[in-house]
C-alpha positions as CSV (number, residue, x, y, z in Angstrom):
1,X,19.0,88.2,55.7
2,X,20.2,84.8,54.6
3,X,17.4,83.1,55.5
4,X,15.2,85.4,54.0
5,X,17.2,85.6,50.3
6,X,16.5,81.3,50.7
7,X,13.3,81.9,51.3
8,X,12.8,84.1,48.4
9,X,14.6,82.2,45.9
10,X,11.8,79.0,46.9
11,X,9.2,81.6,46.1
12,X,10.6,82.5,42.6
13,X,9.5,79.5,40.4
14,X,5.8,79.8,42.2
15,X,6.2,83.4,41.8
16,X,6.9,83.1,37.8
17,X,3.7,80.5,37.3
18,X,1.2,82.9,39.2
19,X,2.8,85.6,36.6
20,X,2.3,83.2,33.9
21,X,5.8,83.0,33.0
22,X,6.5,79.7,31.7
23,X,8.2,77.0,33.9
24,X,11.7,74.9,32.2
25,X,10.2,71.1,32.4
26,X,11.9,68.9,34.4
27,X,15.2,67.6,32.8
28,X,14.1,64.3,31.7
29,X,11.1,65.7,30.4
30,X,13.0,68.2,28.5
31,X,15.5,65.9,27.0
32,X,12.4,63.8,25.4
33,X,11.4,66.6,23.8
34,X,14.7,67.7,22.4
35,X,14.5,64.1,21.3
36,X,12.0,64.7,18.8
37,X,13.6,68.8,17.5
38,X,15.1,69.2,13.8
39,X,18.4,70.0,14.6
40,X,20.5,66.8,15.6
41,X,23.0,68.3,18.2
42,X,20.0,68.9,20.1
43,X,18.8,65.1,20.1
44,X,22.7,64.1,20.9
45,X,22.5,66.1,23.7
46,X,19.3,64.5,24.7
47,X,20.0,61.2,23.9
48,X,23.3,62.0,26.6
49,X,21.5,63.5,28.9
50,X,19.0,60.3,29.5
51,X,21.9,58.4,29.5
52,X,23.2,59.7,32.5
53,X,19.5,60.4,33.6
54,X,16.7,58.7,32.3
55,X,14.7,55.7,33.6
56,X,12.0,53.4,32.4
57,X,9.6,56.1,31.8
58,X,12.1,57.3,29.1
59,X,12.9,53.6,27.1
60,X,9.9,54.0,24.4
61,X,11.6,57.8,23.0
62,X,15.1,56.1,23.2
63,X,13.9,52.9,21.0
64,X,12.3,55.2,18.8
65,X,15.7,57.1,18.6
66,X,17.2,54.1,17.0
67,X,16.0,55.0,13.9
68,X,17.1,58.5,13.8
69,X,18.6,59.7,10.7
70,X,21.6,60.8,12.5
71,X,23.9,58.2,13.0
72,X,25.8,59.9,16.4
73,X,22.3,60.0,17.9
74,X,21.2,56.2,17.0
75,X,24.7,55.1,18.4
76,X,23.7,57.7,21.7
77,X,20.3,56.4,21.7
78,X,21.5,52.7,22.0
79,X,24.3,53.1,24.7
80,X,21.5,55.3,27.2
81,X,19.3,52.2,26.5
82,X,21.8,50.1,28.3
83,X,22.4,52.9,31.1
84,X,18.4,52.7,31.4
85,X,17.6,49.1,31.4
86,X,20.6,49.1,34.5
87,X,18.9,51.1,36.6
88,X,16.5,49.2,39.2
89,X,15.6,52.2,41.1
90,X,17.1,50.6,44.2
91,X,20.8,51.8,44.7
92,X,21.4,48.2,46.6
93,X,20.4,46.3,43.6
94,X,22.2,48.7,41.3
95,X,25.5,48.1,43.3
96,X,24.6,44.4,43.2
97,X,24.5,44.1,39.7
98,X,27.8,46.1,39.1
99,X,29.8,44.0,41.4
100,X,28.1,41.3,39.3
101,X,29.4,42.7,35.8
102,X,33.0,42.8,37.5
103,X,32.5,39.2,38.4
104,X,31.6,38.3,34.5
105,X,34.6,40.4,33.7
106,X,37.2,38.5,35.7
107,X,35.3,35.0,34.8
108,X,34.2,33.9,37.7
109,X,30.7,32.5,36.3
110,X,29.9,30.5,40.1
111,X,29.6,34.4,41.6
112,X,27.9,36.3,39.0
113,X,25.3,33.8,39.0
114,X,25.2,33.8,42.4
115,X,24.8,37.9,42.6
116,X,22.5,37.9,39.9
117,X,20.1,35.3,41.6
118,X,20.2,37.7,44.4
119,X,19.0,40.3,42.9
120,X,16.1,38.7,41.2
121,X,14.8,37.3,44.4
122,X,15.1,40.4,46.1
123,X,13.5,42.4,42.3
124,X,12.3,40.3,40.4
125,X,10.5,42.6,38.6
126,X,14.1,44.4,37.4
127,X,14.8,42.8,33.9
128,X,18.4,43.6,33.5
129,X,18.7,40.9,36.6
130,X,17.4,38.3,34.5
131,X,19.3,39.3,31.3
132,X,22.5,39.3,32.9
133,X,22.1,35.7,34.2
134,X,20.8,34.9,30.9
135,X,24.1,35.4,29.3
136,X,26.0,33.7,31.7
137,X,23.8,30.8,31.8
138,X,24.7,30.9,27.5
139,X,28.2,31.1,28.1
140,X,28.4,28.5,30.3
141,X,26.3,26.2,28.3
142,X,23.3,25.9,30.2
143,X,20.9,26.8,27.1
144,X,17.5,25.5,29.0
145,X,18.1,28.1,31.6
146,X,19.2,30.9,29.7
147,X,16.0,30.7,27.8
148,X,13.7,30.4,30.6
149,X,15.5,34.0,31.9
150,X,15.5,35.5,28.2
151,X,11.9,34.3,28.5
152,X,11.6,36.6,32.2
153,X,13.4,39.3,30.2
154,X,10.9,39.7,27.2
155,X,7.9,39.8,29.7
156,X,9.7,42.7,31.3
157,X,11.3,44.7,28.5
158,X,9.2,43.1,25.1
159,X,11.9,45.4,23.6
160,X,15.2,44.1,25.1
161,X,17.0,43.8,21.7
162,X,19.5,42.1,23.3
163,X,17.3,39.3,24.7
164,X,16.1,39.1,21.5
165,X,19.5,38.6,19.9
166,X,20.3,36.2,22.5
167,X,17.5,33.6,21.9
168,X,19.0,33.7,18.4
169,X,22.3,32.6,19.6
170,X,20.9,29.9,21.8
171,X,18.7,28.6,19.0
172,X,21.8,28.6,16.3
173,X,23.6,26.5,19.4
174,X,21.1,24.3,19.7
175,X,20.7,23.4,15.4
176,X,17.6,25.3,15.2
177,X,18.3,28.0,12.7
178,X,15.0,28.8,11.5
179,X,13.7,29.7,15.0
180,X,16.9,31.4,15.1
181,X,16.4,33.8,12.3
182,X,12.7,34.7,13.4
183,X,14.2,36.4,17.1
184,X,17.5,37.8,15.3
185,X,15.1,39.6,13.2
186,X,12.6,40.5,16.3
187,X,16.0,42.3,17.2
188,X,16.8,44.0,14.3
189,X,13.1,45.1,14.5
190,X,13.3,46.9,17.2
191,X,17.3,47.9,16.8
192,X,18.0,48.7,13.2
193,X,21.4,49.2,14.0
194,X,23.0,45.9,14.6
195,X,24.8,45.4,11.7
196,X,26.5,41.9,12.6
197,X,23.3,40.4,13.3
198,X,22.0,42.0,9.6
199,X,24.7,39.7,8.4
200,X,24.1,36.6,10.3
201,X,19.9,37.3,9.3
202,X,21.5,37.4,5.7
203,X,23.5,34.6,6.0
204,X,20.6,32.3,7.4
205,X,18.2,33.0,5.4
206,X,20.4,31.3,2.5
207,X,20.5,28.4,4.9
208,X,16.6,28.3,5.7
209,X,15.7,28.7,1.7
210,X,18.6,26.0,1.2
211,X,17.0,23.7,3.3
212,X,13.2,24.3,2.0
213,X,14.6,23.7,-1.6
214,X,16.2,20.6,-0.5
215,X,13.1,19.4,1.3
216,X,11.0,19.6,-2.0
């Protein structure tokens, strides 16, 4: 009897197409969707759900979230971005780059580099490998290289607002504000929300007009 009751609860959902009764989507699929629906608890509770869920697949509706007239569901929108661009699809790499993160966390630069150069010789083609080292090559100074792997970022993920961001930083390091300003405001493109780097856009574009007057 048990068997049989397993059997016929398999049977049901292929049951209910043959019947023409409509078929849920899959989760993922349904969370897009609520994505784009009027009322704004049910794009929160999308923009949650691929959080916890969502992959690659799911990046362009969660960018286009970021300009939701909802301001819980931008923030949502912005944080499953993250989750996404973390997920490599292998569970080995995924561990990797966590125990990587806790390295950056206690400050030990020599061994996140290290982790993070594992895992983008082993998946090279996983972005969030080369963002991570990215930053640490920034904070330790090492601008040349952290550009080259924002550079590996962009070609992966043209809309990593954070690699974005980060050239600006890099460029404001190295005394070149106007190419700064163009990639803080390729981030703000694509992310809307970043208010501090709305003020720093603001800030140099006195500086670039400042300069241009003085050059005349």
């Amino acid at each position: 009897m048990r068997a049989m009751a397993v059997l016929l609860l398999l049977a049901l959902p292929a049951a209910a197409a043959a019947q023409g009764t409509p078929v849920p989507p899959p989760a993922r699929q349904q969370a897009r969707e609520d994505l784009a629906k009027p009322d704004p608890e049910f794009r929160r509770r999308a923009a949650a759900r691929l959080a916890e869920t969502g992959t690659m697949d799911d990046a362009p509706a969660l960018v286009e979230a970021l300009r939701d007239p909802d301001r819980v569901v931008r923030a949502l929108s912005e944080r499953a971005l993250w989750q996404v661009w973390s997920r490599s699809g292998d569970p080995e790499v995924d561990a990797q780059l966590a125990r990587g993160v806790d390295q950056m966390r206690q400050g030990d630069a020599d061994a996140a580099i290290a982790t993070f150069s594992a895992i983008i010789a082993r998946k090279p083609e996983f972005a969030e490998g080369w963002n991570k080292r990215a930053t640490l090559y920034y904070l330790t100074g090492d601008y040349a290289r952290s550009l080259h792997d924002c550079d590996e970022v962009v070609k992966r993920n043209p809309s990593h607002f954070g690699a974005l961001s980060g050239y600006g930083q890099i460029y404001l390091r190295l005394g070149q504000p106007d190419r700064a300003l163009r990639y803080f405001e390729r981030a703000l493109a694509v992310n809307p929300n970043m208010d501090q780097v709305a003020e720093v856009i603001r800030q140099l574009r006195e500086v670039v007009d400042r300069r241009r007057r003085d050059s005349i």
